[in-house]
VEXKOLRO-10468 format. One line per 4 residues: number of its first residue (from 1); for each residue x, z, y of N, C-alpha, C, O. Coordinates in Angstrom, 3 decimals, padded with zeros to 6 digits. Example, Ala and Ser with C-alpha at 12.3 -4.5 7.8 and 13.67 -1.06 7.14 Angstrom:
BEGIN
1) 013.190,007.800,-005.690,012.300,007.800,-004.500,013.200,007.800,-003.300,014.236,008.465,-003.319 | 012.850,007.080,-002.250,013.670,007.140,-001.060,012.900,007.870,000.030,013.409,008.039,001.138
***
This chain:
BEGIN
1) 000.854,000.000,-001.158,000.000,000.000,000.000,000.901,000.000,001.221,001.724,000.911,001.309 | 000.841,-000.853,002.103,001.260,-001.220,003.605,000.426,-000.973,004.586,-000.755,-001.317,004.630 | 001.152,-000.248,005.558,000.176,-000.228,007.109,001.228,-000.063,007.909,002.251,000.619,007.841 | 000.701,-000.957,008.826,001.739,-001.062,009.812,000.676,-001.017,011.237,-000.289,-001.751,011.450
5) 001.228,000.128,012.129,000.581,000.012,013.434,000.889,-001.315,014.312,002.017,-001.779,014.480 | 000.073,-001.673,014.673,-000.512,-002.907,015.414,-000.063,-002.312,017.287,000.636,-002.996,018.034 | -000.500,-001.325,017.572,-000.804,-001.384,018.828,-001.408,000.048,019.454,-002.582,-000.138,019.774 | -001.127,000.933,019.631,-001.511,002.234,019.794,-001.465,002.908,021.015,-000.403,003.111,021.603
9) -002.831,003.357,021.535,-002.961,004.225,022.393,-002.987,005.691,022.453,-002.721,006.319,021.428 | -003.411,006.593,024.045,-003.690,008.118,023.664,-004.506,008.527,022.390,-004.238,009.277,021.451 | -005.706,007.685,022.730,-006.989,007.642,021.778,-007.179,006.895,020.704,-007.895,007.353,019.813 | -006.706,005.857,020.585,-006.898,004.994,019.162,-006.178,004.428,019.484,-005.643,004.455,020.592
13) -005.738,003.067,017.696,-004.820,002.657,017.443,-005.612,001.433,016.590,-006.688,001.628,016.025 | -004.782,-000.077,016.590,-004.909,-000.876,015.346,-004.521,-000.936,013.895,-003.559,-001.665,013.651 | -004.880,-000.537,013.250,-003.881,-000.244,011.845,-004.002,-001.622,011.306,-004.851,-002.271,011.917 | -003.345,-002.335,010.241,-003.216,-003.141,009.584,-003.119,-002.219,007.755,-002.221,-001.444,007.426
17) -004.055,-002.547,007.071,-003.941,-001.963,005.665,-004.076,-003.256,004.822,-005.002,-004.061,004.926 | -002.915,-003.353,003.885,-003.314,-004.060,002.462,-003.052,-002.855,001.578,-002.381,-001.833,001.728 | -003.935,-003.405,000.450,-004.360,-002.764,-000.638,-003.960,-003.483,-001.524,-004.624,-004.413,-001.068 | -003.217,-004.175,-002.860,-002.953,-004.931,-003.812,-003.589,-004.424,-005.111,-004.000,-005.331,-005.834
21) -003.734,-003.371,-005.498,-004.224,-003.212,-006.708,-005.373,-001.813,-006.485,-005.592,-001.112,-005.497 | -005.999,-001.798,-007.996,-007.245,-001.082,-008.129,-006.882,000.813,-007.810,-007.582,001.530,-007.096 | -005.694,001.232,-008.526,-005.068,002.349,-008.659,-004.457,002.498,-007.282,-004.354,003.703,-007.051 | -004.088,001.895,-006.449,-003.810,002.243,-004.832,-005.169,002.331,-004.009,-005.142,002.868,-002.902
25) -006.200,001.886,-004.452,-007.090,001.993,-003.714,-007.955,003.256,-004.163,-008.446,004.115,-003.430 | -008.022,003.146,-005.633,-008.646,005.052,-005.737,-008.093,006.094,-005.317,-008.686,007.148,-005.084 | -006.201,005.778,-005.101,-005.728,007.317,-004.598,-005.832,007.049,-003.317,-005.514,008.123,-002.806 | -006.208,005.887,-001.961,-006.014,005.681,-000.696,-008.236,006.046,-000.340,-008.467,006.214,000.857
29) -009.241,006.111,-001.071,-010.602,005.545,-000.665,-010.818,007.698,-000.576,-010.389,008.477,-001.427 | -011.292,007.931,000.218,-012.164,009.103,000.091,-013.962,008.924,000.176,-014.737,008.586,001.071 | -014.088,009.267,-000.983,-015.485,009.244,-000.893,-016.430,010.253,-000.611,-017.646,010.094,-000.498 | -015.604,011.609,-000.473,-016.039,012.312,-000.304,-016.320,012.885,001.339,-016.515,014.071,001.604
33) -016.299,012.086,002.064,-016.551,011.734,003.705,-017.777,011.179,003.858,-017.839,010.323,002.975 | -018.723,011.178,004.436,-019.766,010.653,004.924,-019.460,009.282,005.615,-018.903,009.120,006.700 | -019.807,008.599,005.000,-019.614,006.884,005.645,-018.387,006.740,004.609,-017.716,005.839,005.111 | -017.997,006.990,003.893,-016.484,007.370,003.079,-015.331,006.829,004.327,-015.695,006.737,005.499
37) -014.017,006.518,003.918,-013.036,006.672,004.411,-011.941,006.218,003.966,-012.085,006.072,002.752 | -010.735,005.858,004.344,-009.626,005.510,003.773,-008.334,006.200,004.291,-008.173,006.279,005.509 | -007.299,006.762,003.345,-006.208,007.430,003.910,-005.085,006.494,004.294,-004.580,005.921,003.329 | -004.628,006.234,005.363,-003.867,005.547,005.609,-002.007,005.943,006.049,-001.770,006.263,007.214
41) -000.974,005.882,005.140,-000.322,006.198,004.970,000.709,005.369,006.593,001.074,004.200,006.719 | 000.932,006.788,007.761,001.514,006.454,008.989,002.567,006.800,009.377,002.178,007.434,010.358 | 003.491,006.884,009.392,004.583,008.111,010.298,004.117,007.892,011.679,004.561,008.888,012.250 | 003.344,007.031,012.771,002.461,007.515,014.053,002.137,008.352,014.277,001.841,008.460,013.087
45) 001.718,009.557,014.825,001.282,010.797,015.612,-000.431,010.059,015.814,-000.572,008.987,016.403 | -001.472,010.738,015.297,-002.866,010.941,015.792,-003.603,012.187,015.921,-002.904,013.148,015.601 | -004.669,012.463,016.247,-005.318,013.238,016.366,-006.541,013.344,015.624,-007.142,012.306,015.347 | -006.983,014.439,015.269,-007.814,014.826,014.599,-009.152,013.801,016.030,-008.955,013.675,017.238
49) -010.311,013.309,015.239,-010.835,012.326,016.578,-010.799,011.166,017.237,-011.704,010.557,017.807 | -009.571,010.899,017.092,-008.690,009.672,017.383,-009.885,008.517,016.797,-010.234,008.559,015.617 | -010.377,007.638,017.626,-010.581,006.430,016.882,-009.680,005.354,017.256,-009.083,005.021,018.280 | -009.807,004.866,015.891,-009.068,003.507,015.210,-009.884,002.576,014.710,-011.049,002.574,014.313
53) -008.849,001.617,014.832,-009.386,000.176,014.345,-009.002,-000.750,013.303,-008.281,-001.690,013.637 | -009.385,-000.636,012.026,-008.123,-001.465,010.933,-008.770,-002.885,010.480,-009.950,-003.235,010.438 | -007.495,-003.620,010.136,-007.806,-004.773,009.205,-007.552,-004.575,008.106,-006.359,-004.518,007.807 | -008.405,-004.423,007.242,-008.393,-004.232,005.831,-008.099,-005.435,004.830,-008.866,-006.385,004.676
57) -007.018,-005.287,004.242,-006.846,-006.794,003.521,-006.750,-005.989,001.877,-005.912,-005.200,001.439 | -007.903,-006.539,001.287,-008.415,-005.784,000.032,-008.038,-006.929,-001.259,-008.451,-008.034,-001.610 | -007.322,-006.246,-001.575,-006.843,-007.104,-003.342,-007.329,-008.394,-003.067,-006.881,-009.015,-002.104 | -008.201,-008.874,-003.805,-008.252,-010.534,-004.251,-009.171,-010.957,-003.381,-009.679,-012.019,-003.741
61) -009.751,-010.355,-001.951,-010.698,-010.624,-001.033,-009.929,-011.806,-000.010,-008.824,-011.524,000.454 | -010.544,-013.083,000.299,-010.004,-013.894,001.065,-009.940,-013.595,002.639,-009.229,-014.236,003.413 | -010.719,-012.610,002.983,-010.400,-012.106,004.488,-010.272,-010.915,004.356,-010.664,-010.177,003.453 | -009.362,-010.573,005.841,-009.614,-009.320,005.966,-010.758,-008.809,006.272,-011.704,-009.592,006.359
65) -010.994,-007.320,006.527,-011.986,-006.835,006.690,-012.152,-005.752,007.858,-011.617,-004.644,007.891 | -013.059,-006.346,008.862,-012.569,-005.081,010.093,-013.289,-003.686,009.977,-014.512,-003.747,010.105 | -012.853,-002.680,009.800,-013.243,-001.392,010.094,-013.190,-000.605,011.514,-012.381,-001.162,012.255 | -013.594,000.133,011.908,-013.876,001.200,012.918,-013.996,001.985,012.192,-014.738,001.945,011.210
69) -012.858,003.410,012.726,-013.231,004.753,012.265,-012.880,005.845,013.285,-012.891,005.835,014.516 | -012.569,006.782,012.395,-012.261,007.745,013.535,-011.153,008.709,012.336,-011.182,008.540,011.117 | -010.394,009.533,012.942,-009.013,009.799,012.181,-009.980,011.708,012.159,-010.363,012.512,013.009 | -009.975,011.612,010.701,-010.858,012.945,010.107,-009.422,014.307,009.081,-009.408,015.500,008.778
73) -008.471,013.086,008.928,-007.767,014.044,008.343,-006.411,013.361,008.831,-006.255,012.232,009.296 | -005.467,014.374,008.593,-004.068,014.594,009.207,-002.652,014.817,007.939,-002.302,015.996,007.897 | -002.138,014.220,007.314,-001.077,014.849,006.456,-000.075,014.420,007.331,000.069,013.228,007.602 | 000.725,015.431,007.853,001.823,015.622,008.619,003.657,015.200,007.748,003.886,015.493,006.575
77) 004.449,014.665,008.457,005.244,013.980,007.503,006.226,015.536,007.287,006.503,016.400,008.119 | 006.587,015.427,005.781,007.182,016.711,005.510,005.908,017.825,004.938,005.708,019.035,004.832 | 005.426,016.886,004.744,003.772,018.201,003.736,004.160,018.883,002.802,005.304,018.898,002.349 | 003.367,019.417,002.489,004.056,020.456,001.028,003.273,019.533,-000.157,002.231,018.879,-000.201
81) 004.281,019.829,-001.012,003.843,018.646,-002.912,004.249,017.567,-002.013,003.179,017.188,-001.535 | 005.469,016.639,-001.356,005.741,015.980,-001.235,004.362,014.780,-001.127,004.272,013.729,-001.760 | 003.405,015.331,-000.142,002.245,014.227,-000.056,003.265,013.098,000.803,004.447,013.275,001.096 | 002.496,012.013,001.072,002.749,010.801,001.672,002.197,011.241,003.050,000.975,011.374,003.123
85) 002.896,011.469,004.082,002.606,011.008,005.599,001.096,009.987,005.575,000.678,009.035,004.917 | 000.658,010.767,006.615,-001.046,009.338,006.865,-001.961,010.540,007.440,-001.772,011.756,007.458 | -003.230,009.578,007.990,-003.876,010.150,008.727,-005.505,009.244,007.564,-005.599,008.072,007.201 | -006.466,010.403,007.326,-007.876,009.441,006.468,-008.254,009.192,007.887,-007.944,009.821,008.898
89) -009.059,008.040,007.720,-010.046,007.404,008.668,-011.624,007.217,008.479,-012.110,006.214,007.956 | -012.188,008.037,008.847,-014.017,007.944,008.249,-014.281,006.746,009.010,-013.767,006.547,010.111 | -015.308,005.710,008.274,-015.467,004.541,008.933,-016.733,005.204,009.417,-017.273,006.186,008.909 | -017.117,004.533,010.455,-017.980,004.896,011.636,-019.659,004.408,010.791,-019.790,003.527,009.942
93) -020.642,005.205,011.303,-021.605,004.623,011.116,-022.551,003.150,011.365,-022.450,002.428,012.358 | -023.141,003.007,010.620,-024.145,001.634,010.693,-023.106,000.157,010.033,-023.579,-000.884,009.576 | -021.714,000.481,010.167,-021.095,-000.697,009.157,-020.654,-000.200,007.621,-019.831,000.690,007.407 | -021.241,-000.822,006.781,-021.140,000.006,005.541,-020.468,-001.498,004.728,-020.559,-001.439,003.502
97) -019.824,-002.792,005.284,-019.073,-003.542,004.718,-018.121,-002.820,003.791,-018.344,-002.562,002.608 | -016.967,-002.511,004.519,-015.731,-002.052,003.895,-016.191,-000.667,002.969,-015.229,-000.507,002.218 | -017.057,000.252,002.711,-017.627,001.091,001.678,-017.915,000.430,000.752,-017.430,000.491,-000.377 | -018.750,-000.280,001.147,-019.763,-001.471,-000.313,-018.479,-002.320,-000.918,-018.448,-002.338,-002.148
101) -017.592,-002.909,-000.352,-016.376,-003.925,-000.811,-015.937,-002.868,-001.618,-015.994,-002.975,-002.843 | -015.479,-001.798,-001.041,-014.624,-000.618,-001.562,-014.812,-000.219,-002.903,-014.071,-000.368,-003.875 | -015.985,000.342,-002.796,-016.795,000.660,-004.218,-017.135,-000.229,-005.115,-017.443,000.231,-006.214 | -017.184,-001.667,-004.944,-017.732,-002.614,-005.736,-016.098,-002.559,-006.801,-016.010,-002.483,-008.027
105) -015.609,-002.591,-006.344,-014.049,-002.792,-006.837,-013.666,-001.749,-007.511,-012.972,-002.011,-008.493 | -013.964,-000.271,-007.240,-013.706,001.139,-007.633,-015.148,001.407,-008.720,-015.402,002.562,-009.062 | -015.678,000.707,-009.011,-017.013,000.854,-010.053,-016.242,001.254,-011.253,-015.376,000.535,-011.752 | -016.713,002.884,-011.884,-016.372,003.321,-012.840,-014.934,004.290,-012.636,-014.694,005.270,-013.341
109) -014.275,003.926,-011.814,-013.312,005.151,-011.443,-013.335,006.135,-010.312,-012.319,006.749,-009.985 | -014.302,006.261,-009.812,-015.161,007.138,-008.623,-015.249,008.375,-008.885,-015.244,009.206,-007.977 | -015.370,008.801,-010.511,-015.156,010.251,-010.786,-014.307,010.432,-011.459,-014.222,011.425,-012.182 | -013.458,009.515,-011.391,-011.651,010.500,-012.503,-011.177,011.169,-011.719,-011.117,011.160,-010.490
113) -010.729,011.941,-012.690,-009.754,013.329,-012.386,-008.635,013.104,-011.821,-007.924,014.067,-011.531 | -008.094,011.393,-011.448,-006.453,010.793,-010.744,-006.681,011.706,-009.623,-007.758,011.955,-009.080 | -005.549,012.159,-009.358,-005.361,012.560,-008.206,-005.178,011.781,-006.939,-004.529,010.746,-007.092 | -005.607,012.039,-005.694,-005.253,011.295,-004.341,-004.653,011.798,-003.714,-004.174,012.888,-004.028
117) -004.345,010.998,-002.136,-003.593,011.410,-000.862,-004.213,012.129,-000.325,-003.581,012.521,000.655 | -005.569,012.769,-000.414,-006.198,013.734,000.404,-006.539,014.898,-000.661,-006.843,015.962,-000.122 | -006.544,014.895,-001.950,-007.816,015.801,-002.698,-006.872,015.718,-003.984,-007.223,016.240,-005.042
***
């Protein structure tokens, strides 16, 4: 998984995310967020609030995919259990594209026990 900041302000930022396979995207998708969410692995500085803006480029999908969110969680670089640096992003209400893509792809591994970047 790749992200590379695009362009960043006080308040929000452009992220760029590819995703290549099924197992990067169950430990990167939180579903357990309302609107779900994606953890996006940053060394950037955000804020809890912060909205952002990503292009989502999802495994075998021919476009990207634009999201709006807002930055809900924080792993600070140097975490404890050697997590990965990143900030999750809850995608904003009323666009439920990038959830529905998300999950169509994650069908059947939504409740394993794999561990993620947030949980």
């Amino acid at each position: 998984m790749m992200s590379e900041p695009l362009n960043t302000g006080p308040r929000n930022g452009i992220l760029s995310l590819t995703i290549k396979d099924k197992s990067v995207l169950c430990a990167a998708y939180m579903p357990f967020i309302r609107n779900g969410g994606l953890f996006i692995p940053t060394s950037k500085s955000y804020k809890l609030g912060d909205e952002v803006f990503m292009l989502l480029n999802l495994m075998d999908e021919p476009e990207k995919v634009p999201v709006a969110g807002r930055v809900t969680w924080i792993t600070p670089k140097g975490a404890q259990g050697n997590r990965t640096a990143g900030v999750g992003v809850q995608f904003n209400d009323g666009d439920n594209t990038a959830r529905n893509l998300i999950e169509t792809h994650l069908v059947g591994a939504l409740k394993s026990d794999r561990p993620t970047h947030t949980m």
